[in-house]
N, C-alpha and C positions, 0 to 999 in steps of 0.2 A: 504494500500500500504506500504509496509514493505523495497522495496528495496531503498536506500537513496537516487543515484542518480536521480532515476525516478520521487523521491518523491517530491527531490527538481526542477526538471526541471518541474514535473506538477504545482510547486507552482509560480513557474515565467511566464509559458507560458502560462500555463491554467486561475490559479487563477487569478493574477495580473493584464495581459493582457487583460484579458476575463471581470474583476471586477467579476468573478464570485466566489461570498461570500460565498455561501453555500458548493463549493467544498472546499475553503479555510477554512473553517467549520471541513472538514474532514482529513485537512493533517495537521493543527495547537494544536498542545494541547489544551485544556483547560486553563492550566495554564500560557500558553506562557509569556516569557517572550524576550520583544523587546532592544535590546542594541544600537542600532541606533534612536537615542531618538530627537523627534520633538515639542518643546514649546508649551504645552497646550495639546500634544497628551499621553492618559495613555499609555505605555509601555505593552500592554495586545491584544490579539485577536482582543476585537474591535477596541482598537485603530490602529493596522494596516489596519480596512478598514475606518477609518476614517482619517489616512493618505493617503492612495491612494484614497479617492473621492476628497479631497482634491488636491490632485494635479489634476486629471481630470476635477476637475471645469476651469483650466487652458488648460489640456492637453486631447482633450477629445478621441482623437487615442494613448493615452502613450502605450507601448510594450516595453515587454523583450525577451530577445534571450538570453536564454545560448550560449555561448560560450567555457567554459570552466568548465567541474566537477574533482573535488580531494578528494578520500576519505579515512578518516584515521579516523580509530574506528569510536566512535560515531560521529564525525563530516566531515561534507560535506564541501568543499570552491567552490564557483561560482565563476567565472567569466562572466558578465553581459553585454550585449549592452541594453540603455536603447534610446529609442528614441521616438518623440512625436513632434505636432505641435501645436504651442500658436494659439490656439481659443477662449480662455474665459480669464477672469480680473486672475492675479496671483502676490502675493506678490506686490499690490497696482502699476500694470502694465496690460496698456489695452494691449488688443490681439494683438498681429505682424502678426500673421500670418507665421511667420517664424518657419523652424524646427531647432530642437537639437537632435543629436548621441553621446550620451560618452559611458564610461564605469562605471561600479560599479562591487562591491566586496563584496561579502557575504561568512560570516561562519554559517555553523546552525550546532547547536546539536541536536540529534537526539535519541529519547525514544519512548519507548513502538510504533517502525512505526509511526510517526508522527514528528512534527517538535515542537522540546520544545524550543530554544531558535537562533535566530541570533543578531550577530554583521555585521556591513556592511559601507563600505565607499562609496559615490557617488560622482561623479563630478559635484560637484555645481558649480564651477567656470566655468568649459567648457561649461555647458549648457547655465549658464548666458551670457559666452561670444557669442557664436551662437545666443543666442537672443536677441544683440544688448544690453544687458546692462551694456558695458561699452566702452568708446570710444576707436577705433581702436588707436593703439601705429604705430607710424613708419610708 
């Protein structure tokens, strides 16, 4: 899959969504290289599914929606809805049961049709806040 927009909406919709690793397989380089970097997870192919099982031990509906594609040369920018409901233990927090909707933001570079590298910001505070872990203010 060569076109970028596609390539990146199959990687959020499909791959992520889906957890389906082997098509993620097909649109990540080899050499991937991850810039949104999670303690303890290598920066590499596998460790992107080693971060999203990770969150599904928590999240086990997590989904993405583009919302928004931009592209300029080699790189793509997303704009992301990411949503999901606490069912399982996450960050030392039993399940709520409650859902979270924010956004996130991705840039990928993009080589040889495929996806060589993203940067990306998520809403961790928004989420944490929908999941009750932090007392309401006011």
């Amino acid at each position: 899959m060569s076109d970028g927009p596609g390539l990146v909406r199959s990687y959020y919709e499909r791959a992520l969504s889906g957890a389906d690793w082997p098509l993620l397989d097909t649109l990540v380089a080899d050499d991937f290289v991850e810039h949104e970097l999670v303690p303890g997870v290598p920066p590499t192919r596998e460790g992107l599914k080693q971060k999203y099982d990770l969150l599904r031990t928590g999240f086990a509906d997590l989904a993405f929606r583009v919302e928004d594609l931009v592209v300029s040369g080699d790189r793509v920018a997303a704009r992301v809805g990411v949503s999901g409901t606490h069912t399982g233990p996450m960050l030392g927090r039993e399940p709520s049961g409650r859902t979270f909707a924010v956004t996130s933001v991705g840039i990928f570079r993009l080589a040889d049709g495929r996806i060589a590298e993203h940067w990306g910001v998520f809403d961790q505070i928004g989420m944490l806040m929908q999941l009750g872990a932090f007392p309401r203010q006011g």
